[in-house]
N, C-alpha and C positions, 0 to 999 in steps of 0.2 A: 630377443634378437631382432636388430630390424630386418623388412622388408629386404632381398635379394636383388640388387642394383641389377640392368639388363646394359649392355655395349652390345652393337653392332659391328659385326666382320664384312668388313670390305663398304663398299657404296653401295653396291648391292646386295650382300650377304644376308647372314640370319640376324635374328636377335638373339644373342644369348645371355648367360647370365655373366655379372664380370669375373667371375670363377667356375673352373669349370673343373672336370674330375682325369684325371688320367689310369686308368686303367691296367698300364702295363704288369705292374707289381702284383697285380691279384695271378697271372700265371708264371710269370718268369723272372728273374732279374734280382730278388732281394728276398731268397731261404724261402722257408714252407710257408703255405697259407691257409689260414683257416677260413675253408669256402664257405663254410656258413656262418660267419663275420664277415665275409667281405660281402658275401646277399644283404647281407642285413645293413651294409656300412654304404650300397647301392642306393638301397633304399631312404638311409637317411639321411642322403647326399640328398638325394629328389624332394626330400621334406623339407629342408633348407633351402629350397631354392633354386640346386646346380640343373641346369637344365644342358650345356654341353657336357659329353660325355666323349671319352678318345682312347681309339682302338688300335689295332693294326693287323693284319695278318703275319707279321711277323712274330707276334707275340703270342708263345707256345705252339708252331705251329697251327697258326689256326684256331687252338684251344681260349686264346683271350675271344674272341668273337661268339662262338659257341656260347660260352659262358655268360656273355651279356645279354646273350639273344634274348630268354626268356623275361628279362628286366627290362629290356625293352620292347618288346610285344604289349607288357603290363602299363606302357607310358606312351605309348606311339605318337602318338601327336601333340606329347609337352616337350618332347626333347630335340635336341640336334646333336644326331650322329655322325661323328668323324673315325673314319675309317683311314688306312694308306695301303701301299703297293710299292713295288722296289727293292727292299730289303728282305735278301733269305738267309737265310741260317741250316748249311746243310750238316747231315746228322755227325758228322765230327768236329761242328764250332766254328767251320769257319763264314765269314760272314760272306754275300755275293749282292751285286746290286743291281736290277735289272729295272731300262726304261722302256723296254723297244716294244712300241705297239703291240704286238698281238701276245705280248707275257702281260700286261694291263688290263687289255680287256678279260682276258681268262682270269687274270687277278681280281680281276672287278665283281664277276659273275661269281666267282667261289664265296667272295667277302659275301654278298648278297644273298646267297645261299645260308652262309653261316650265319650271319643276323637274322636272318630270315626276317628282312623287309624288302621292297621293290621298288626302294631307291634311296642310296649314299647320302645324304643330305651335305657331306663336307669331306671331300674325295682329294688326301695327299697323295703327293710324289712324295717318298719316305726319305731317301737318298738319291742322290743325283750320280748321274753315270754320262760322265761326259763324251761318251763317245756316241751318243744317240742325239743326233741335234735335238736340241727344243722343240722345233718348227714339227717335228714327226711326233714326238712325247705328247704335247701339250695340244696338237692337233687331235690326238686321237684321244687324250681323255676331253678333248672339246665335245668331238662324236659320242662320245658316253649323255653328256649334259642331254644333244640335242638328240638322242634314244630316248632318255626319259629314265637312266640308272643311274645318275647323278644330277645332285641341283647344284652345288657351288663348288670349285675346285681350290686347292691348296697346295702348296709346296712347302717342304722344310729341310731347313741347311742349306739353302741355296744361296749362292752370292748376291749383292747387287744387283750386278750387272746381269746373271742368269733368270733375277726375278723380275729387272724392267723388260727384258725379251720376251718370256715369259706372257707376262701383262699385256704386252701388246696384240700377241696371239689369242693370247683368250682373259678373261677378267679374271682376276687372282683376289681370290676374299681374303683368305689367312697365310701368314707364313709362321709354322713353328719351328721352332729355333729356343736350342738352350740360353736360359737370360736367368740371371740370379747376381747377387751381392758377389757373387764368387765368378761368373764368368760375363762378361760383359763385352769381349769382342766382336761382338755382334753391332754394336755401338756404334762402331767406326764406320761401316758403310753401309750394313744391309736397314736398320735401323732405320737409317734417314731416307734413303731409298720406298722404301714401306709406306713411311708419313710423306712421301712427295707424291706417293701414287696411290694414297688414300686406302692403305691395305694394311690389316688389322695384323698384330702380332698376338704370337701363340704360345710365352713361354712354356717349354716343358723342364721340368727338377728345378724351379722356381724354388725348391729348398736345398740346391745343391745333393741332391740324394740324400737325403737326412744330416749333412756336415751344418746344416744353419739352424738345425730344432735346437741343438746343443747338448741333445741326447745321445750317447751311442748305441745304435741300434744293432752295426753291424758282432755277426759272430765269425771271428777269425775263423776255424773250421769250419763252415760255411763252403760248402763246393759250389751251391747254386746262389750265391752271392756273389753280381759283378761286380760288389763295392770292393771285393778282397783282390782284385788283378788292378784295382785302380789306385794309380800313382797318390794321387791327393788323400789317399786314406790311410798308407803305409806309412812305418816307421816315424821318423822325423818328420815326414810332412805332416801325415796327421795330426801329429802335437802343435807344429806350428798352426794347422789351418784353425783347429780348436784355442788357440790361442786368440787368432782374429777375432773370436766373438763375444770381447770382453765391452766394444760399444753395445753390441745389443743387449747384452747379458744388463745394463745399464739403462738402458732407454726401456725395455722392456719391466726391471722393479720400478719405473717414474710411473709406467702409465698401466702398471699392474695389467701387463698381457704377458706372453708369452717369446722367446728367442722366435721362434717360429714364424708367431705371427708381425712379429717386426718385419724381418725378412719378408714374409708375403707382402706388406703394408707398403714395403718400398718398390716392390713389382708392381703392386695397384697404379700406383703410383706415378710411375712411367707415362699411363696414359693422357694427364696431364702435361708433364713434361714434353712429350714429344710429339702429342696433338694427334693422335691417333688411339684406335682400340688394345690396349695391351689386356688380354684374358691368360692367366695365368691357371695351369691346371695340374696343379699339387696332387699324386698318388698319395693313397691310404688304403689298408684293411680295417681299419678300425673305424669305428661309431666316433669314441671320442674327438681321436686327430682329424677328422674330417667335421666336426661341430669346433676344433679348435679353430682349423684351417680358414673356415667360413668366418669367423668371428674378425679375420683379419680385414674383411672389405671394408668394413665402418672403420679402420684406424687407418686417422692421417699425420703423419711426422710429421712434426712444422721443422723451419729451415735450419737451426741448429741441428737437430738429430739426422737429418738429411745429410748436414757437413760432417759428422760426426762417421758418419758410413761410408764418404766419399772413397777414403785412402784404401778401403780394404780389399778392393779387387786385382789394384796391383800386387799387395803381399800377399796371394795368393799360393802357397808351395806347390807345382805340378800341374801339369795341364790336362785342360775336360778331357782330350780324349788323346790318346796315345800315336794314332794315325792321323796325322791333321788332314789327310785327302779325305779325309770321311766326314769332318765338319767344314764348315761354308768359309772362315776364317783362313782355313789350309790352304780354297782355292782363290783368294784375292789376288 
């Protein structure tokens, strides 16, 4: 396998690698895990290359952060840790967003606590709560920067218009935002916003939550599976969305890889296209899918298979997320 490609976030940001790991799935979000695969699937992310890594404090309360710490203690100065803030989850489900300065900074301090390092190297706003201006948000995780508990800051799902404000206030290295074959409204403004102001994008579920491997992963009896409340995976839609992926299913026996890694090749991808860093960070518990995952950087579609992919994001069945105020698209 070759060498591990490096892109830069933001003008100033880090170097990381052009793939990076998402982490949520090891505590919450898609059924049991098996923690000692997912250590082991940590570490042969790190062997391959991935040198960002993404976290949140929302993820198992707390418990996704915990659980990296010790893998990252082990690498401390090969990697770049992105952490967020914002988004809670109180203990009956339902979800809260919070920007206002002093829930940040204590946000900040606990995340730092649980990784147990002494400074955030890539520090999101999770969710945006529009009732806290910017100017007060993005000021006060500016004051974290110049404390010395954070070195580059991020935002995700934000509009536009929220991230050239944003920018202006303080330099914005990354913005993650759901981007895949399957949701792509992101497209329309935040997108070209990012590549004007030189600010690197973040897909995360760059495989649609597993809908683009062409595998089905989910277990309908699954209570800790968010794929089973998700529109796009029920009934009719699911069959149709699994329908969609009869170009990759296609393009993928020409060039003997995999659905998956199609789909990831056309995220790589982007960053030509729109003249900016596009780092896509594919979850896994597993050794193999994360040695598949990886395997995607080195494949490039040329422009039939490209045309080939164009139409499918319109025939999409159902939309990413059910409350559109909670993704960046709901507030244009």
């Amino acid at each position: 396998m070759e060498a591990m490609k490096t892109l830069q976030l933001g003008t100033d940001g880090p170097i990381v690698s052009a793939q990076g790991f998402g982490a949520m799935g090891i505590s919450v979000g898609y059924g049991d895990t098996d923690l000692t695969e997912a250590r082991a699937t940590l570490e042969h992310a790190f062997e391959l290359g991935i040198t960002l890594f993404d976290t949140a404090d929302a993820y198992g309360f707390g418990e996704n952060e915990r659980f990296l710490a010790p893998f990252f203690a082990a690498h401390r100065d090969e990697l770049v840790i992105a952490t967020k803030f914002g988004l809670n989850r109180t203990p009956d489900g339902e979800l809260t967003i919070h920007n206002d300065p002093a829930y940040l900074r204590a946000a900040a301090d606990a995340s730092l606590q649980r990784l147990g390092v002494d400074e955030i190297d890539l520090y999101y706003m999770h969710r945006r709560d529009p009732a806290v201006p910017l100017e007060e948000m993005v000021g006060a995780m500016a004051e974290l920067v110049a404390a010395g508990k954070v070195k580059h800051l991020g935002l995700s799902e934000v509009t536009a218009d929220e991230l050239a404000t944003a920018h202006a206030i303080h330099p914005i290295a990354a913005v993650e935002s759901e981007w895949s074959l399957f949701s792509r409204d992101i497209e329309r403004q935040v997108v070209p916003a990012a590549a004007r102001l030189g600010i690197a994008m973040v897909p995360y579920s760059p495989l649609g939550r597993g809908l683009l491997t062409g595998v089905n992963h989910v277990d309908p009896k699954a209570t800790n599976d968010v794929r089973n409340t998700m529109s796009r995976f029920q009934g009719a839609n699911g069959e149709a969305n699994q329908a969609l992926l009869e170009p990759l299913r296609k393009i993928a026996e020409t060039r003997q890889a995999t659905v998956a890694q199609v789909a990831l090749a056309w995220v790589h991808q982007r960053t030509a296209v729109w003249g900016t860093s596009v780092v896509p960070i594919p979850g896994t518990r597993s050794r193999t899918r994360v040695e598949e995952n990886v395997g995607a950087v080195g494949l490039t579609l040329d422009d039939a298979e490209l045309a080939a992919l164009e139409p499918i994001a319109a025939e999409v069945a159902g939309a990413r997320w059910d409350d559109p105020s909670f993704i960046s698209s709901g507030r244009e």
